[in-house]
C-alpha positions as CSV (number, residue, x, y, z in Angstrom):
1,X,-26.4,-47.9,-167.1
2,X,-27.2,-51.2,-166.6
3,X,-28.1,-52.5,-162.8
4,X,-25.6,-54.7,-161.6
5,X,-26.6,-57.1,-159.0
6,X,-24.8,-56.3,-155.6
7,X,-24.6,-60.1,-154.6
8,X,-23.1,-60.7,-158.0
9,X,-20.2,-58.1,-158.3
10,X,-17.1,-58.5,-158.5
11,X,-14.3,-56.8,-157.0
12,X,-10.8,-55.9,-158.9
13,X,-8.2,-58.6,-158.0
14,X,-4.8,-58.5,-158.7
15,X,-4.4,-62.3,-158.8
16,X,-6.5,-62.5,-162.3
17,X,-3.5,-61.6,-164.0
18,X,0.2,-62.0,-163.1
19,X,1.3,-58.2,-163.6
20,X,0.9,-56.7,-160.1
21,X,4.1,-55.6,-159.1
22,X,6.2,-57.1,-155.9
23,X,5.4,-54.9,-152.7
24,X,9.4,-54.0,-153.0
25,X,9.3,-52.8,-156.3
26,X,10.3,-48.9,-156.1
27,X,7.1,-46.7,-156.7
28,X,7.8,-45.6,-159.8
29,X,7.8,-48.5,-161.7
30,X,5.1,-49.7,-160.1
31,X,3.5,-46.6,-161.6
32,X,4.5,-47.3,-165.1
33,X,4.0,-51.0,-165.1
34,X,0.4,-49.9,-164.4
35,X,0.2,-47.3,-167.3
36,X,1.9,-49.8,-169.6
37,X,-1.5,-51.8,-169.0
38,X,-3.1,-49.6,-171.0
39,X,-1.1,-50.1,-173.8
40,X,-0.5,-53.8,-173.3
41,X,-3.5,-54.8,-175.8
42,X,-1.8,-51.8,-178.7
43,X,1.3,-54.2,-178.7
44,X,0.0,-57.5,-179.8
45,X,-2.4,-55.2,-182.3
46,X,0.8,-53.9,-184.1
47,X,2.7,-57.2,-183.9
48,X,-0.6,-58.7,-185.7
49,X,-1.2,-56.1,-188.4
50,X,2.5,-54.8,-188.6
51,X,3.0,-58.8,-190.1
52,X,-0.1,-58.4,-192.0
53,X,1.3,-55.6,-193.6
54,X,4.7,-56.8,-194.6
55,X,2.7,-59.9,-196.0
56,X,-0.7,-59.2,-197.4
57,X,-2.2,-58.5,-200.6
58,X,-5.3,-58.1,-202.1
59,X,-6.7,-61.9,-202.4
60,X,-9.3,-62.9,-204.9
61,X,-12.1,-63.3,-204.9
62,X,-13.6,-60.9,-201.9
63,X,-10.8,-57.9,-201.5
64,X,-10.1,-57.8,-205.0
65,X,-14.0,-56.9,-206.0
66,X,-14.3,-55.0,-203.0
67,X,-11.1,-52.5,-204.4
68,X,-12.6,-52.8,-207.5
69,X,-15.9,-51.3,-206.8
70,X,-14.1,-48.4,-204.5
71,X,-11.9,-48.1,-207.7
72,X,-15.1,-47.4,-210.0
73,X,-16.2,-45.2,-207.3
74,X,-13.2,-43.2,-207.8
75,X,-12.6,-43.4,-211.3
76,X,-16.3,-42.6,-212.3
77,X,-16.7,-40.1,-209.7
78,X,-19.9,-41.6,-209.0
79,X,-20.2,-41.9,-205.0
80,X,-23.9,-42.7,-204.9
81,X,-24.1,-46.2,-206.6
82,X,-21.2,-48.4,-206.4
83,X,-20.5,-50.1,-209.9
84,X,-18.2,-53.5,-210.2
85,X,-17.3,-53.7,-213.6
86,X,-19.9,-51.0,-215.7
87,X,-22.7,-52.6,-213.7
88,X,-24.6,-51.3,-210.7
89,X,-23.0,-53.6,-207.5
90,X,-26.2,-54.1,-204.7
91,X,-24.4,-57.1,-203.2
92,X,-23.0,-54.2,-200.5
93,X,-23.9,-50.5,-199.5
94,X,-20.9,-47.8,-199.8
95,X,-19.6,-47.0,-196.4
96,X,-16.8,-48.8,-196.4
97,X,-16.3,-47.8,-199.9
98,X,-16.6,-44.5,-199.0
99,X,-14.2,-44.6,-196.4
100,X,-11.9,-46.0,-199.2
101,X,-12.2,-43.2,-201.1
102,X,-11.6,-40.7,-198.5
103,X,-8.3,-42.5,-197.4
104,X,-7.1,-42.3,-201.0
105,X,-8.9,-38.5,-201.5
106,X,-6.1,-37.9,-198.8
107,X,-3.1,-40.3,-199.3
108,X,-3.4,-40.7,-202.8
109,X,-4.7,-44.3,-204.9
110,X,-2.7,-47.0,-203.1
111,X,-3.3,-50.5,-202.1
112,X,-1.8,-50.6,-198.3
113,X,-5.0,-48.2,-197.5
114,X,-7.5,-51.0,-198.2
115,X,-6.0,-53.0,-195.9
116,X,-5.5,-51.0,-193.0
117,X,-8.9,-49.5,-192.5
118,X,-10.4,-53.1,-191.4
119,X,-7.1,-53.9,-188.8
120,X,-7.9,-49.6,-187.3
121,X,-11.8,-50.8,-187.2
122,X,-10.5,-54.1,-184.9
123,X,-8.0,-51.8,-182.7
124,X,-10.9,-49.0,-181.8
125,X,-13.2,-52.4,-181.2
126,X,-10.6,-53.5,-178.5
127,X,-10.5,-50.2,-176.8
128,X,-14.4,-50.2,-177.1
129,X,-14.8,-53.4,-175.3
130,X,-12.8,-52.5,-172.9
131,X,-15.0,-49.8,-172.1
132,X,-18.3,-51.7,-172.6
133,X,-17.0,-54.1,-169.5
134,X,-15.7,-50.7,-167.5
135,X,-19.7,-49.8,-168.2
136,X,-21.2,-52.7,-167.8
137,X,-19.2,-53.3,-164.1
138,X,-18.1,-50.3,-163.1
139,X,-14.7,-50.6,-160.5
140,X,-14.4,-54.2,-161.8
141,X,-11.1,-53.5,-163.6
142,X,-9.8,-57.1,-163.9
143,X,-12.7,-57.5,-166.1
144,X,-11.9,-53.8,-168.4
145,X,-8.3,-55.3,-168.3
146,X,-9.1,-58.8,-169.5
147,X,-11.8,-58.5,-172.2
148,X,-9.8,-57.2,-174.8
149,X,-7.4,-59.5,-174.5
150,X,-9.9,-62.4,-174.5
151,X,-11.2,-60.6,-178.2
152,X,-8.1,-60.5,-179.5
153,X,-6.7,-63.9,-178.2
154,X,-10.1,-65.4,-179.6
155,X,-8.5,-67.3,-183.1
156,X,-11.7,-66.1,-185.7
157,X,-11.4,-62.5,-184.4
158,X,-7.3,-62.2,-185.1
159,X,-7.5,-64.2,-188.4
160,X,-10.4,-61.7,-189.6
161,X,-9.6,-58.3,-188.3
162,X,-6.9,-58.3,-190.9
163,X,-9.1,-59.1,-194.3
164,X,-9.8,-56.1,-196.1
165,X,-13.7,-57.1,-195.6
166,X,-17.0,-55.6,-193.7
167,X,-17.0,-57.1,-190.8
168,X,-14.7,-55.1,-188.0
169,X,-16.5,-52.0,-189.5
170,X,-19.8,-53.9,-189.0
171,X,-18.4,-54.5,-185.2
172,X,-17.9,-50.8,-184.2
173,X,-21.6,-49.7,-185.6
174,X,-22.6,-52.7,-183.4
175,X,-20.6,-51.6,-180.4
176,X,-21.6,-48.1,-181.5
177,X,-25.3,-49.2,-181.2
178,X,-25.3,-51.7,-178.0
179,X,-23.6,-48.1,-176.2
180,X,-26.6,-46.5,-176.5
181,X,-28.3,-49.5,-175.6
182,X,-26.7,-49.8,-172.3
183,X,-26.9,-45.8,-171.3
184,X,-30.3,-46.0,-172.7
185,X,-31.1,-49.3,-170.2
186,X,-30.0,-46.5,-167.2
187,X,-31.7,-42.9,-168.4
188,X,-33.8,-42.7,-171.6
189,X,-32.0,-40.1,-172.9
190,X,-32.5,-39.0,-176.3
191,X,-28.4,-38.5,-176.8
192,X,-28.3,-42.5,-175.5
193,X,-31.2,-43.7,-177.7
194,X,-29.3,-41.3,-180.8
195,X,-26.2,-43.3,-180.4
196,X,-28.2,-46.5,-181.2
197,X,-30.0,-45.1,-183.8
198,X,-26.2,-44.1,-185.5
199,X,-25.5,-47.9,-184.8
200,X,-28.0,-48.9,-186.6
201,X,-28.0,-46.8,-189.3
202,X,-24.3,-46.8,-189.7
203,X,-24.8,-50.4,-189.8
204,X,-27.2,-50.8,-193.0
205,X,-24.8,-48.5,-194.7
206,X,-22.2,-51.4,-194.0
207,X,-24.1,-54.4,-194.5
208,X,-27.4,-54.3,-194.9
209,X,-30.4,-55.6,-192.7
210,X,-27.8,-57.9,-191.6
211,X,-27.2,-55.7,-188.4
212,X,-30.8,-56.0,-187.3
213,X,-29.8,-59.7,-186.0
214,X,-27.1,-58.2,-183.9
215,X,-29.2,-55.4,-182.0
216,X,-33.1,-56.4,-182.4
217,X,-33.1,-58.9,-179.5
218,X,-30.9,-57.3,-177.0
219,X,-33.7,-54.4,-177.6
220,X,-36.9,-55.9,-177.7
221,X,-36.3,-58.2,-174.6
222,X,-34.9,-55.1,-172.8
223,X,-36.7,-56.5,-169.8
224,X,-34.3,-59.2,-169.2
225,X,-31.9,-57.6,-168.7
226,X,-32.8,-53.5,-167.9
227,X,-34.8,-52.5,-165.1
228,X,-35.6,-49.2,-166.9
229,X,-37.2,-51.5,-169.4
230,X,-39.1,-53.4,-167.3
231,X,-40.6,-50.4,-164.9
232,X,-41.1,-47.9,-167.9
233,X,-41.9,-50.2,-171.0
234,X,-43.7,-47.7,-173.1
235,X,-41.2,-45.0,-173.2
236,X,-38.5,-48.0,-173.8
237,X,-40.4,-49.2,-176.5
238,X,-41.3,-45.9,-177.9
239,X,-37.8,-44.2,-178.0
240,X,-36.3,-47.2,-178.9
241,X,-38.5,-48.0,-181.7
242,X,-37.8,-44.3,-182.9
243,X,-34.5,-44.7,-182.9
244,X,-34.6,-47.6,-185.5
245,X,-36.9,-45.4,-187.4
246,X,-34.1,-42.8,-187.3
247,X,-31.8,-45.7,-188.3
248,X,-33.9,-46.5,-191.1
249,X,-34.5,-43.4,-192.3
250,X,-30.7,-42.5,-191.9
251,X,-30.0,-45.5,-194.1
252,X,-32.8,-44.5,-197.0
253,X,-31.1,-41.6,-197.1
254,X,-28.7,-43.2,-199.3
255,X,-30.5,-46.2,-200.6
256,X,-33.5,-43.7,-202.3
257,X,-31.2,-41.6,-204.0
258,X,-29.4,-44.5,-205.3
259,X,-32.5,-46.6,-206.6
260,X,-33.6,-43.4,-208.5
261,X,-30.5,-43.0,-209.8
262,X,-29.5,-46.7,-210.8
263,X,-33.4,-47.6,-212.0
264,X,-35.8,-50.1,-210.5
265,X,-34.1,-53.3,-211.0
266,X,-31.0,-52.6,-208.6
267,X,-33.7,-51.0,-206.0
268,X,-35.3,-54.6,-206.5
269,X,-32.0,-56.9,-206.0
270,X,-30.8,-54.3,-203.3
271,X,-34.0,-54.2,-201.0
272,X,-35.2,-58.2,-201.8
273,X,-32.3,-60.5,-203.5
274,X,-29.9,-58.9,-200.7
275,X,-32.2,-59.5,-197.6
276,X,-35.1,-62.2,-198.0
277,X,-33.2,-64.7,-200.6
278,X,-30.2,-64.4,-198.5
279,X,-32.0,-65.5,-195.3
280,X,-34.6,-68.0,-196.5
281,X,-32.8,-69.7,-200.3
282,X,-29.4,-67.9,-200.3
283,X,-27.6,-68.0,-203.4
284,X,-24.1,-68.4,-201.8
285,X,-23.0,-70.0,-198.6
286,X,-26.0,-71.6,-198.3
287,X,-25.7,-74.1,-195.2
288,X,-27.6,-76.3,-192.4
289,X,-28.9,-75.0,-189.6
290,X,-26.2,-76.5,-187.2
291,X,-23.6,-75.5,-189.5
292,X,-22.1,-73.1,-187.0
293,X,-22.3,-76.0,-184.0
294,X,-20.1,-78.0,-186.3
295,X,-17.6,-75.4,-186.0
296,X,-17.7,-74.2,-182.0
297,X,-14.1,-75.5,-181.5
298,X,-13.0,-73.2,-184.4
299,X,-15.4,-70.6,-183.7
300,X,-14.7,-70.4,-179.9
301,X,-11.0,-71.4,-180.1
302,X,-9.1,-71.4,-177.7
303,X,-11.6,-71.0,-174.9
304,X,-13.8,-74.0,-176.3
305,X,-10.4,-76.2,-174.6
306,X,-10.3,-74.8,-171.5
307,X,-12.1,-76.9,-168.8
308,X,-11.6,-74.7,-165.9
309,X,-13.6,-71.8,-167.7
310,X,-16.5,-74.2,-168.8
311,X,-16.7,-75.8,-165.0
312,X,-16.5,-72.2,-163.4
313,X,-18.9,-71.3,-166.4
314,X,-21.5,-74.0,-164.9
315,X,-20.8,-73.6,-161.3
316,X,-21.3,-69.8,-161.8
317,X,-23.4,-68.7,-164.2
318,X,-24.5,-65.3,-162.7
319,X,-27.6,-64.6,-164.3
320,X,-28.6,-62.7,-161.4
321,X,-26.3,-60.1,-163.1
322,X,-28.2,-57.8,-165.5
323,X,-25.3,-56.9,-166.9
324,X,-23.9,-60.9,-167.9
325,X,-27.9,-61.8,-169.3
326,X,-27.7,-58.4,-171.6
327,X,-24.2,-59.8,-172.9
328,X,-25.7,-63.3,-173.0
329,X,-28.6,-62.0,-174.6
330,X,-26.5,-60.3,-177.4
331,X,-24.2,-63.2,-178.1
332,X,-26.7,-66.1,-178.3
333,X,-30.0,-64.1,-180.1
334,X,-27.3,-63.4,-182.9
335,X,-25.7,-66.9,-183.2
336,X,-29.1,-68.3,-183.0
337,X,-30.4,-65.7,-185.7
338,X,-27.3,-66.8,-187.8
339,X,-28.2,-70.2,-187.7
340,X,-31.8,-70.1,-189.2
341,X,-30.4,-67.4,-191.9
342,X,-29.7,-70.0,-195.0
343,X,-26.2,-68.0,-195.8
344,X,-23.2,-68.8,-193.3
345,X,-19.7,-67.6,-192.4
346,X,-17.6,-68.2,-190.0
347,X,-17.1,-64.5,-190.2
348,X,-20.2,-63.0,-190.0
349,X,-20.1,-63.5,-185.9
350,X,-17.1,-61.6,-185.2
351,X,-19.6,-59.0,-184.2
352,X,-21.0,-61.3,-181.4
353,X,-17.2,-61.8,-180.1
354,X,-17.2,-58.7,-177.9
355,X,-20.3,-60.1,-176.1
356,X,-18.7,-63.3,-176.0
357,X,-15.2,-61.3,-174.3
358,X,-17.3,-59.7,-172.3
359,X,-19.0,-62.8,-170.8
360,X,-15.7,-64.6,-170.5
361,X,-14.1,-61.9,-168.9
362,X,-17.1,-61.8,-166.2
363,X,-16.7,-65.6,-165.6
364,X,-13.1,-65.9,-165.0
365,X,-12.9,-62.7,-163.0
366,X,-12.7,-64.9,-159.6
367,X,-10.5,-67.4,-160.8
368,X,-7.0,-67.9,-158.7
369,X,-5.7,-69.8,-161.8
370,X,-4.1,-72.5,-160.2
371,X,-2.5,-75.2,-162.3
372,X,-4.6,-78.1,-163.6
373,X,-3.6,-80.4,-165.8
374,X,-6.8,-79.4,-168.0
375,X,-5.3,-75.9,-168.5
376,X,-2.5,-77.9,-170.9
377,X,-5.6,-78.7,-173.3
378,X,-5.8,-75.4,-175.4
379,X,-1.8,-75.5,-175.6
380,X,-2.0,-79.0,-176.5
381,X,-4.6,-78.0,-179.5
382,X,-1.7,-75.4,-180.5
383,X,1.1,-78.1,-180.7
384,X,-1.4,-80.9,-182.8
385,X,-1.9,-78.1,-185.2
386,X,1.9,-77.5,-185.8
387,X,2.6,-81.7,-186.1
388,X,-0.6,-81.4,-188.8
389,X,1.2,-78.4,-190.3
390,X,4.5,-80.5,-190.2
391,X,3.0,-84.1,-191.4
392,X,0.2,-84.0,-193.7
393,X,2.4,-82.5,-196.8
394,X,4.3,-86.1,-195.8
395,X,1.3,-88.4,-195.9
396,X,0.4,-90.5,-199.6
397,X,-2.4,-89.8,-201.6
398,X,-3.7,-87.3,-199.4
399,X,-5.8,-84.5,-201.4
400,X,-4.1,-81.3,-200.1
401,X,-4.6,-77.5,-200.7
402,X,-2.2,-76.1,-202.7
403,X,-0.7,-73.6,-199.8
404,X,-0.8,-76.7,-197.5
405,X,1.1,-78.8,-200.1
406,X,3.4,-75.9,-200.0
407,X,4.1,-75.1,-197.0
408,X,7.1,-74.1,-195.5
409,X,8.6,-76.3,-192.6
410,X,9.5,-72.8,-190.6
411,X,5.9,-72.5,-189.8
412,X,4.6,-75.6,-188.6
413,X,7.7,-75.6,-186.1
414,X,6.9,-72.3,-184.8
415,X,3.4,-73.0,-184.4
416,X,4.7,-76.3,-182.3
417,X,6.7,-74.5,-180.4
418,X,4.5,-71.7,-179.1
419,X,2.2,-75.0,-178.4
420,X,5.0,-76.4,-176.4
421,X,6.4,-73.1,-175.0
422,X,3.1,-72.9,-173.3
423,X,2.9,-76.2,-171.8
424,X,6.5,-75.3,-170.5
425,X,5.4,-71.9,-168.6
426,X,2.3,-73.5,-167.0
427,X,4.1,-76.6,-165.6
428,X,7.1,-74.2,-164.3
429,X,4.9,-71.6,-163.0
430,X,2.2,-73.8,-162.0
431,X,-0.6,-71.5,-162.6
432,X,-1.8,-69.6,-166.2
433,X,-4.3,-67.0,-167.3
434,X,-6.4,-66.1,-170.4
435,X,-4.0,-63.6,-171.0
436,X,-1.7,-66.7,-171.5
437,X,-3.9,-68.2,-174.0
438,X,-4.4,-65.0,-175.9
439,X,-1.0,-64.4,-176.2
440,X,0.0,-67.5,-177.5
441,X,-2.7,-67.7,-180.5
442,X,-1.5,-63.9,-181.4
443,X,1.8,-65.5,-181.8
444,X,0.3,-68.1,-183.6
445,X,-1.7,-66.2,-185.9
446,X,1.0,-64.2,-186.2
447,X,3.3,-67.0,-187.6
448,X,0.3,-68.1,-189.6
449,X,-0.2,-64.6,-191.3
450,X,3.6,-64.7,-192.5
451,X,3.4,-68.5,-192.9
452,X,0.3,-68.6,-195.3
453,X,1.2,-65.7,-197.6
454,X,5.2,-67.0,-197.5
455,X,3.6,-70.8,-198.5
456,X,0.8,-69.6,-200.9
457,X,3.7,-67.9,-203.7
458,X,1.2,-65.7,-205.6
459,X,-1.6,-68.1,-205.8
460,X,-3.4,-65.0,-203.7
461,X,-1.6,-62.7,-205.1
462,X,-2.5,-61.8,-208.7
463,X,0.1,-58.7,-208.8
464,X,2.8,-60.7,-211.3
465,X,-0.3,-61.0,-213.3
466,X,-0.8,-57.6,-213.8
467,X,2.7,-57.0,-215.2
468,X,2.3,-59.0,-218.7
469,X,-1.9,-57.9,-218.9
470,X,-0.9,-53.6,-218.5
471,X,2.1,-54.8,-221.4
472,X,-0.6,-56.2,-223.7
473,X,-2.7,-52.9,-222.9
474,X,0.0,-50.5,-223.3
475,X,0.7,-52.4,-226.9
476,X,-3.1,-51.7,-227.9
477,X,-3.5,-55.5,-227.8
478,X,-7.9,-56.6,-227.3
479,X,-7.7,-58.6,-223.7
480,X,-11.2,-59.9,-222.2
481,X,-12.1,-62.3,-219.5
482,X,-13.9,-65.9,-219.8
483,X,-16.2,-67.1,-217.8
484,X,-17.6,-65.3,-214.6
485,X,-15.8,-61.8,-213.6
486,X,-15.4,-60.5,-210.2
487,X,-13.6,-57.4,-210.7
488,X,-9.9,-59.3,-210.1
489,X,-7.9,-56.6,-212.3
490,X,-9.9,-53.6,-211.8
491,X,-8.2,-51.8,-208.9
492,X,-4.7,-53.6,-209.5
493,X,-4.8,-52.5,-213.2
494,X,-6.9,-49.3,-212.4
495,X,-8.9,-50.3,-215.3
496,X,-10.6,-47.1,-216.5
497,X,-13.1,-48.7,-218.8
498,X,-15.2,-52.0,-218.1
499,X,-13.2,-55.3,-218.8
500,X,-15.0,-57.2,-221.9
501,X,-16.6,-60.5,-220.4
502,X,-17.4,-63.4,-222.8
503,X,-18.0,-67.3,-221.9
504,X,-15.6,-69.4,-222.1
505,X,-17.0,-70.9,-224.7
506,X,-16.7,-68.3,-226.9
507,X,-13.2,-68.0,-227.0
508,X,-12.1,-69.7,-229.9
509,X,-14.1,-67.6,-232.2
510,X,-13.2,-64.6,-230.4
511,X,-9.3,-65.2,-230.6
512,X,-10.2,-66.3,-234.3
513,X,-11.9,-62.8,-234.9
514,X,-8.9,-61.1,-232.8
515,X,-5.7,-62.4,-233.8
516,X,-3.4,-60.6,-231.4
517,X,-6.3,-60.7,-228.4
518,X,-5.9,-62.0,-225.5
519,X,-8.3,-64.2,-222.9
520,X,-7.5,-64.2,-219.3
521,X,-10.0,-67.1,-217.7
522,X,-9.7,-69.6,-214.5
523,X,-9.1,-73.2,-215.5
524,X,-8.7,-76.1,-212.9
525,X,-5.4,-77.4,-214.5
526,X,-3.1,-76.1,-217.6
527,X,-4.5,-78.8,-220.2
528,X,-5.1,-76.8,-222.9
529,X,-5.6,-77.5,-226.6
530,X,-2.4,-77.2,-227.9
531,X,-3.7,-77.1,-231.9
532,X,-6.3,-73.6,-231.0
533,X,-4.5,-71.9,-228.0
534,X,-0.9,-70.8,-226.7
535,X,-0.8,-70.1,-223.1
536,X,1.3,-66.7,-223.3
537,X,0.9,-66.5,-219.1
538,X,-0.2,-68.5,-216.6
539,X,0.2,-69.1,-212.4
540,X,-1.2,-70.7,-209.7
541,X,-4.9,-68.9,-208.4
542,X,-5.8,-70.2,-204.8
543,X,-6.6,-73.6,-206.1
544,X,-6.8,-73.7,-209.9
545,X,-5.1,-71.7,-212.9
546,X,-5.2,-68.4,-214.0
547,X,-4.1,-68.4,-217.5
548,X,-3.8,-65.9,-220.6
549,X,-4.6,-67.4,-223.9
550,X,-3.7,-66.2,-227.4
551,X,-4.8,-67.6,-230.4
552,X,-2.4,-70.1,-232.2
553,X,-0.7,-68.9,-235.3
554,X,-1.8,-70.7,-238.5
């Protein structure tokens, strides 16, 4: 366990948060008020993903390819090497295809099972975190109470836990890893030191190398931070450095078989393309080095507006405390990793934001909370975004995105509202919390969720597409795709045979040599020539056209 300064601990204090019961209140309520704590954090989870639910579908371009290689998976019966379209897929390794396929090996092929695993990954993160800060500080329970709260109020980590994507699963084989890290830091225990070496295995088997960048640095400068490391450095560094072996070797344990299976050239693109050209050239998301600076008040939203917690922050930044340097240590070795790596996204720090909870939590621990006119700011942020959401549609000439073009008016009012709800409390009660904050940008997100997918029409939603293409195949009809294919229709059709791919190009002469073909491709508008083609189908796709051509008759 890690060795918490005494001077620096902090003792559990009803006045963090505004749910201690009156001293009249009859003991048994007291009692359930205190076991509905618990549970507090499961109730703006299910309002979050219950929305998602009701709202979501599979959006192109990232969940659509991800189904589609789970789809192969299934279809080919091929669980070693994941296929996209007929063709090897190294961008990934299987796990969370796997688990895919074991949710449907139970519940049958359906769609809502793709998009629940990621939101169940996020919940057992916020139960996880919660018991990372009751480890980190044991008896400190404002601190167990308030990190998950300041995870799930945190905007980047409730607008991603819902994408049917990596990353929450890539947060519990961190959180999975950095446990065995911290027992580790108090006994070196081989059962402490196996539960990183899981972590770090099950975390290759996610994304790749990627995970190294969350867990090396916390590890090898264990002497910042554990006292164990520092007094017995050899045995750290040796069991430690086994356990990535085992980690490693955990992960080979798939990637060998595979390569032998799938031939040299995936082993090549899965080992090198994936790892080296990603971090030094990448071919995709390639950004600057202070890309992620650029986007702090996104990133950090809405704590990044909160003076009080950046003043208490400066006036307090307990680095005496073991504990807080091992949590600082894992938050800014990653986001400083992230930065050098050539490829960015926003989303591949949502496994720092339980180190970043976890440091919050510790800072405003103390804190009486009482009103400032500073603690307006972040509720002020809320409301700007609403009048945005409200105006810009309104404003000439402006260059918009099509579901911002679209919006509908019910969801920039409730976003201004829950902005203005918030200033309301805090000036009546005179006092707020983080658990304030994180409320109101779960309400928000939660608006957002239904607002987006409500404004968007099917623009992310390609299943009125599917309707007229399964017609053509049920009719024998030939139907191919133009230009570059990412698996769109594989899992929505449940395509049993690779989809034809030819450029775009090519598809006059192909129509020419099928006259009753069909060629599905992604245009920017629906300017077509009118003399060669006839647009049999055609919609909105996020910001440009999907549309189905047939050849015109002579």
């Amino acid at each position: 366990m890690v060795e918490a300064s005494t001077s620096a601990k902090i003792e559990p204090s009803g006045e963090t948060i505004s749910f201690r019961p009156a001293g009249n209140t009859p003991a048994l309520f007291s009692k359930f008020l205190k076991q509905a704590r618990r549970f507090d954090i499961l109730a703006g989870w299910l309002l979050l993903t219950s929305v998602n639910l009701c709202y979501h579908h599979l959006i192109p371009l990232d969940e659509t390819r991800y189904a589609a290689v789970a789809w192969e998976m299934w279809s080919r019966h091929d669980f070693l090497v994941p296929h996209l379209n007929g063709v090897p897929y190294h961008h990934k390794p299987p796990l969370l295809f796997w688990l895919y396929n074991l949710g449907w090996s139970l519940f049958g092929v359906n769609e809502p099972w793709l998009l629940l695993i990621s939101p169940l990954c996020g919940l057992a993160s916020l139960y996880w975190v919660r018991y990372l800060a009751s480890l980190l500080w044991p008896g400190n329970e404002a601190c167990a109470r308030m990190a998950p709260w300041l995870l799930l109020g945190s905007l980047i980590w409730g607008a991603f836990m819902n994408g049917a994507m990596f990353d929450t699963l890539l947060v519990l084989c961190v959180l999975l890893a950095m446990t065995g890290l911290i027992k580790a830091s108090g006994t070196l225990s081989w059962r402490h030191w196996t539960l990183f070496a899981l972590g770090c295995g099950l975390g290759l088997l996610t994304k790749g190398p990627a995970v190294f960048v969350y867990l090396l640095m916390p590890y090898l400068l264990g002497g910042l931070w554990s006292g164990t490391a520092q007094t017995q450095a050899a045995r750290w560094y040796l069991h430690g450095g086994l356990a990535l072996f085992g980690g490693i070797a955990m992960a080979l344990c798939w990637a060998i078989p595979a390569i032998q299976s799938a031939g040299e050239n995936y082993g090549g693109t899965l080992l090198w393309h994936q790892t080296v050209d990603r971090m030094i050239n990448s071919f995709a998301h390639r950004r600057p080095i202070g890309w992620y600076l650029t986007w702090a008040p996104v990133i950090l939203f809405p704590w990044f507006f909160w003076p009080r917690l950046w003043r208490q922050a400066f006036r307090s930044v307990r680095l005496e405390d073991p504990a807080f340097r091992f949590c600082l240590l894992w938050f800014a070795s990653g986001f400083v990793g992230f930065s050098l790596i050539s490829g960015k996204q926003i989303h591949y720090l949502l496994p720092l934001m339980p180190a970043l909870a976890l440091l919050l939590s510790r800072i405003s621990g103390t804190e009486k909370f009482e009103f400032r006119p500073g603690d307006l700011l972040p509720y002020l942020v809320i409301g700007a975004a609403g009048i945005l959401l409200l105006t810009l549609p309104a404003i000439p000439g402006l260059k918009l995105y099509y579901w911002l073009d679209n919006r509908k008016a019910w969801w920039a009012w409730i976003i201004l509202s829950i902005g203005l709800g918030g200033i309301m409390l805090a000036l009546k009660t005179r006092r707020t919390t983080p658990y304030h904050y994180a409320v109101a940008v779960v309400l928000g997100l939660t608006a957002s969720l239904a607002g987006f997918f409500s404004s968007t029409g099917n623009a992310y939603d390609l299943q009125s597409a599917v309707r007229p293409l399964s017609a053509y195949f049920k009719d024998g009809e030939p139907l191919v795709w133009a230009g570059e294919y990412d698996g769109q229709f594989e899992f929505l059709m449940r395509l049993e045979a690779p989809l034809t791919v030819i450029k775009t190009g090519e598809m006059g002469g192909w129509l020419a040599q099928h006259p009753n073909g069909h060629v599905i491709f992604i245009n920017s508008s629906l300017k077509m020539n009118a003399r060669r083609f006839k647009i049999d189908y055609a919609q909105p796709y996020r910001e440009d056209w999907l549309i189905v051509l047939s050849g015109k008759n002579p």
